[in-house]
C-alpha positions in Angstrom: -22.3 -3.0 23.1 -25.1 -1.3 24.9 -25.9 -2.2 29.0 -28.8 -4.5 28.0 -26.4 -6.8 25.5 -27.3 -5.2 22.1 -24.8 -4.2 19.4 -24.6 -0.6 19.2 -25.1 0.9 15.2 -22.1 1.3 13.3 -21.0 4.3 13.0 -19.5 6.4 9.9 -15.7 5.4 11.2 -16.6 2.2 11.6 -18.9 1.5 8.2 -16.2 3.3 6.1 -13.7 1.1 8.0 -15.2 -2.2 6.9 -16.3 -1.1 3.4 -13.0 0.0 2.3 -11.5 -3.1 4.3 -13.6 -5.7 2.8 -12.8 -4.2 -0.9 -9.0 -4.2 -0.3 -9.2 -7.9 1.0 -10.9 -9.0 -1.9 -8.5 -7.8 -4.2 -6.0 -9.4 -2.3 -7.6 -12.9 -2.3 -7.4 -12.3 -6.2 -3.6 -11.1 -6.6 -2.7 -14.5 -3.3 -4.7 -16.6 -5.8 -2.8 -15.8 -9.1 0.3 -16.0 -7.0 -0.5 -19.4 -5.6 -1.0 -20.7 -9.1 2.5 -19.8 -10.5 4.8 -20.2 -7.4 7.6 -22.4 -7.7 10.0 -21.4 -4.1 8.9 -23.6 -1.5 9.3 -20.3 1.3 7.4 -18.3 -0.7 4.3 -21.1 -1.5 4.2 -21.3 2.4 4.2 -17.6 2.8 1.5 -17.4 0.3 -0.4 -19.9 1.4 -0.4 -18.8 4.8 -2.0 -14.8 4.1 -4.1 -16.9 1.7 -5.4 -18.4 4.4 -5.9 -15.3 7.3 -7.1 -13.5 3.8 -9.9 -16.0 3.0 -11.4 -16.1 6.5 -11.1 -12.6 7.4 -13.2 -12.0 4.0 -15.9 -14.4 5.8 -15.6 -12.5 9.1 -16.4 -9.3 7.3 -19.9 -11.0 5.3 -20.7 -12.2 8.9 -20.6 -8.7 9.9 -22.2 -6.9 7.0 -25.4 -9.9 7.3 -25.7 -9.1 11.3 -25.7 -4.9 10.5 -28.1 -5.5 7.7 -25.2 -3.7 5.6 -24.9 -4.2 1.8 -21.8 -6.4 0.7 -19.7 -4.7 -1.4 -18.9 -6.2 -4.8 -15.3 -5.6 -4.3 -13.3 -8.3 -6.4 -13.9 -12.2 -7.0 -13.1 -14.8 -9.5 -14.3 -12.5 -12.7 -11.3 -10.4 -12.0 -8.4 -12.8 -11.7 -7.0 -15.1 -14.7 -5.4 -18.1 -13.7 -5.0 -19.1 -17.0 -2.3 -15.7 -18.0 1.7 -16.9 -18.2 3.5 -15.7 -15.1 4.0 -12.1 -14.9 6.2 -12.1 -11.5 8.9 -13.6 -9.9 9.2 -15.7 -6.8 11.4 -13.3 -4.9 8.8 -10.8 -5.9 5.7 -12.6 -4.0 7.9 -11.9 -1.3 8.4 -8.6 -1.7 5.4 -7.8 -2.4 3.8 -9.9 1.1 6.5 -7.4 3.0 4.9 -4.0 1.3 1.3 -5.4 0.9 1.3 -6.4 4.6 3.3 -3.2 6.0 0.2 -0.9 4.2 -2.5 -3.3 5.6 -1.4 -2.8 9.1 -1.2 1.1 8.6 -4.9 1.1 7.1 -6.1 -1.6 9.7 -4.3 0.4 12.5 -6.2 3.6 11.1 -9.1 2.2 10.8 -9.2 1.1 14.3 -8.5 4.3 16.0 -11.7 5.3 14.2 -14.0 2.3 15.8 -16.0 3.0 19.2 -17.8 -0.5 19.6 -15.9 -3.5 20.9 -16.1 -6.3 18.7 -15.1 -3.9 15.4 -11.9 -2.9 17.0 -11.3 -6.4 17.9 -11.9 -7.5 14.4 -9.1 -4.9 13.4 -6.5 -5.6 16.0 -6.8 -9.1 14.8 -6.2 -8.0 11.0 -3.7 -5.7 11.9 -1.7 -8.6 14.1 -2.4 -11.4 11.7 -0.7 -8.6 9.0 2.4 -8.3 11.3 3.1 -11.7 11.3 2.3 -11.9 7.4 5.5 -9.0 7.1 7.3 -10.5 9.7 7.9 -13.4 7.3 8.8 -11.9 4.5 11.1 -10.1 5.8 12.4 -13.4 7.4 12.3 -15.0 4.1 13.9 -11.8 2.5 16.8 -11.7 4.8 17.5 -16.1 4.5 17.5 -15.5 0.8 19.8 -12.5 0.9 17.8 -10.4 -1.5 16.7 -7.3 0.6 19.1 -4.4 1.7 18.9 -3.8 5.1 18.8 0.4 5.9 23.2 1.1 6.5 24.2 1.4 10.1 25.1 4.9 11.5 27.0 5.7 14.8 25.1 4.9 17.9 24.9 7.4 20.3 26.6 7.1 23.8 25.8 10.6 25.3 23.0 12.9 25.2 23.0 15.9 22.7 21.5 18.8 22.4 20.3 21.5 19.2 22.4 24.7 19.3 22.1 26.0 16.1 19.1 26.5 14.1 21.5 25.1 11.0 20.5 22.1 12.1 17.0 22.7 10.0 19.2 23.2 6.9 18.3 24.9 4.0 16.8 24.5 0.2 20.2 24.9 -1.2 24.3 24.2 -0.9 25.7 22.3 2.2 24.5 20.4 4.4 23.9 18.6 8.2 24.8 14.7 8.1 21.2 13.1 7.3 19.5 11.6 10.3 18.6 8.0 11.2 14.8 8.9 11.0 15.3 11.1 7.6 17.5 7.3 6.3 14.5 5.5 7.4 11.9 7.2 5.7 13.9 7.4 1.8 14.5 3.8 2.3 10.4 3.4 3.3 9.5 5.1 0.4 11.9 3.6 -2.3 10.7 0.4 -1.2 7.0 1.8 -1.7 7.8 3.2 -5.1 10.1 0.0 -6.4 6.8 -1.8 -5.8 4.4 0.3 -7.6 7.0 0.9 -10.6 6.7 -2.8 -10.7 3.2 -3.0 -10.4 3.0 -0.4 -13.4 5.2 -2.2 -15.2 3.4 -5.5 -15.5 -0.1 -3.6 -15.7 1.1 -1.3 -18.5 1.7 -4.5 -20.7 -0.9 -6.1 -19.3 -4.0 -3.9 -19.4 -6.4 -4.4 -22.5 -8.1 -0.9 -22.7 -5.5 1.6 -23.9 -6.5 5.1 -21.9 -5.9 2.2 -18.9 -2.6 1.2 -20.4 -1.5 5.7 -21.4 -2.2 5.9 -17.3 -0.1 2.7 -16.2 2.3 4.0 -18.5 2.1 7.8 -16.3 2.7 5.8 -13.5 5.6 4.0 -14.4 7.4 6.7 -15.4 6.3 9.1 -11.7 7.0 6.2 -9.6 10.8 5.8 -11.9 11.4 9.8 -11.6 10.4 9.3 -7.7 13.0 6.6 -7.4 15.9 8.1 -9.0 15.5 11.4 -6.7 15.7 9.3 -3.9 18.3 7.2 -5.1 20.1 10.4 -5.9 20.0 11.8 -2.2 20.8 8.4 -0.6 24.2 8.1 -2.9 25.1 12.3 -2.0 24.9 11.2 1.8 27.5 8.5 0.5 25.0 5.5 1.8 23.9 2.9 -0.4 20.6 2.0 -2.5 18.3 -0.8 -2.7 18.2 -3.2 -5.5 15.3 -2.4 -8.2 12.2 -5.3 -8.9 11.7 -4.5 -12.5 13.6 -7.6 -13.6 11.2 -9.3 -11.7 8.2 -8.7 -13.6 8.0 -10.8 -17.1 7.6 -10.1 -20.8 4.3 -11.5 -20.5 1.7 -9.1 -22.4 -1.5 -11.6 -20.9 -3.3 -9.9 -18.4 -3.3 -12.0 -14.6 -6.3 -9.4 -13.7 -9.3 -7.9 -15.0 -8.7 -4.1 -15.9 -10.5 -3.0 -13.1 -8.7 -4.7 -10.4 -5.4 -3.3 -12.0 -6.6 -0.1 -11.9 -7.4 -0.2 -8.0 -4.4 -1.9 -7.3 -3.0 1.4 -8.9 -5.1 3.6 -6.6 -4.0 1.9 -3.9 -0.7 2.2 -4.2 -1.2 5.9 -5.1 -3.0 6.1 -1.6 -0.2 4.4 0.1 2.7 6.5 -1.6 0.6 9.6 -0.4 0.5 8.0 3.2 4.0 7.6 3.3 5.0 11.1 2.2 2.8 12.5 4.4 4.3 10.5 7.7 8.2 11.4 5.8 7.5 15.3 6.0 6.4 14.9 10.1 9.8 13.2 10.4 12.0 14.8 8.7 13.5 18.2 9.7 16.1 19.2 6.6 14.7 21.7 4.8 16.0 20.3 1.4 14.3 17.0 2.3 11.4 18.7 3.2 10.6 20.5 -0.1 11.2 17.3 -1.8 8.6 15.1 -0.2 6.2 18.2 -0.4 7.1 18.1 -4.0 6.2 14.2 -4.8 3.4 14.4 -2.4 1.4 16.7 -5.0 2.6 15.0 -8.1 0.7 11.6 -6.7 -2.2 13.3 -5.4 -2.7 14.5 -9.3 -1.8 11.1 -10.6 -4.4 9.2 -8.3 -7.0 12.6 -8.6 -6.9 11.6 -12.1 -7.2 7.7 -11.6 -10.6 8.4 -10.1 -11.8 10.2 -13.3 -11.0 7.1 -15.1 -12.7 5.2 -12.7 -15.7 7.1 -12.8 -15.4 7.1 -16.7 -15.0 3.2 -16.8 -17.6 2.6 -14.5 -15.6 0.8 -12.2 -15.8 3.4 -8.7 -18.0 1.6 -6.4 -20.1 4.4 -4.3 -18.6 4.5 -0.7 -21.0 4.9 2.2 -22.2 8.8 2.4 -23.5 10.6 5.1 -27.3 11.5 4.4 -28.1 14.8 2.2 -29.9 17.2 4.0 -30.9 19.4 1.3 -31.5 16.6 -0.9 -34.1 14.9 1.5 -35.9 18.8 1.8 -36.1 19.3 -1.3 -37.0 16.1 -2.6 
């Protein structure tokens, strides 16, 4: 806000913050709203119900904010896209798990897009999100834990003195023998087996689901990335002799009824393609093993093809909605 009381203009950080924000909460209200209408688990109706909630008012916050900027709404995702109507295609336990992962991305992307806001009452508006997320994962993790259907990451020795690097060893190498895996290098295959259970889930029930069939061909690519992903990770986790979490795919249905509109599957995709990207990237600045290194490096480029190639479909389908561009200098000149 300016010295005389006026809002200062968006800028670029904070217009591409609230555009993509706005989208990604509409989609949401959709996938809380099919959710709602099939959930039997009392826990998991109150979990619902209660990011249903934050979800629907924070959607209000944001058309309260585009009206005052004099900034187009985006069309994101409404009632057109969700069919309350379709069988049940998931699980109670998974609404839960998929509140815990949901709500864990939201708070990285809410987090991000705060660090790129300048005026007050944005980053505000962001911290809240962010906060109201963190409760939203703190419950399902709650919930998760009660219930006894989530593995916890295995203990390792806690350390009572002070150590330091001697040999450069340590770093490993691409091949043969190998260092004891570290408590941050644990963290970050168990982070991203969660992440890829999820989508595998996701690509499951879309694949089934989706009624065009070049939509269905790439759920069907997905499925089987996000499978190969798991099983290398399970792989590594059982050669460090330390155990691996349970899958979700006998949480999704045989249902072949789609719960969503095409288009809203296929963003759902995209955004789990963007949050399996995230999480690589984050892995290969924590991890120092060589061996581990490669491999996230590895996966990293497989899903940047996979969602490269979602957005040619998108484009195709008519279903990318123009983010906000910087003016074209050339175009403007010439024009």
């Amino acid at each position: 806000m300016s010295q005389d009381g006026r809002l200062v203009t968006l800028t670029s950080g904070e217009v591409s913050g609230l555009w993509s924000g706005y989208i990604g909460e509409t989609l949401i209200n959709c996938v809380m709203d099919s959710f709602l209408h099939n959930v039997v688990d009392r826990d998991a109706k109150r979990l619902l119900e209660h990011n249903s909630t934050l979800v629907k008012e924070r959607i209000k916050k944001y058309r309260e904010i585009f009206n005052q900027e004099g900034m187009k709404t985006p069309q994101g995702f409404g009632e057109q896209d969700v069919f309350l109507d379709a069988p049940r295609m998931f699980s109670d336990k998974f609404y839960m798990f998929y509140l815990k992962e949901m709500s864990r991305s939201s708070i990285i992307n809410y987090m991000n897009a705060m660090f790129a806001s300048h005026r007050r009452d944005i980053r505000l508006f962001l911290l809240q999100n962010m906060n109201e997320y963190a409760d939203v994962f703190n419950g399902a993790v709650e919930a998760l834990l009660e219930k006894g259907i989530v593995i916890r990451t295995p203990n390792i020795p806690i350390p009572t003195d002070i150590k330091f690097v001697e040999d450069k060893s340590f770093l490993g190498k691409l091949k043969g023998p190998q260092r004891a895996i570290s408590g941050a290098e644990i963290k970050e295959l168990y982070i991203n087996l969660d992440t890829n259970m999820l989508g595998k889930s996701l690509m499951i029930a879309f694949s089934q689901s989706a009624q065009s069939d070049d939509l269905k061909t790439y759920m069907l690519r997905g499925r089987k990335i996000a499978h190969k992903h798991i099983d290398i990770f399970i792989n590594q986790l059982m050669e460090e002799d330390l155990p691996a979490p349970q899958l979700w795919d006998p949480e999704v249905t045989e249902s072949k009824t789609p719960p969503f509109s095409d288009k809203l599957m296929h963003y759902h995709s995209g955004l789990a393609s963007a949050s399996g990207m995230s999480n690589y990237g984050t892995a290969l600045s924590q991890i120092a093993r060589k061996d581990l290194s490669l491999t996230f490096a590895r996966l990293i480029l497989e899903t940047a093809k996979f969602s490269s190639d979602g957005a040619v479909l998108s484009i195709d389908k008519g279903w990318l909605e123009e983010p906000p561009l910087a003016s074209n200098r050339d175009q403007l000149f010439y024009n």
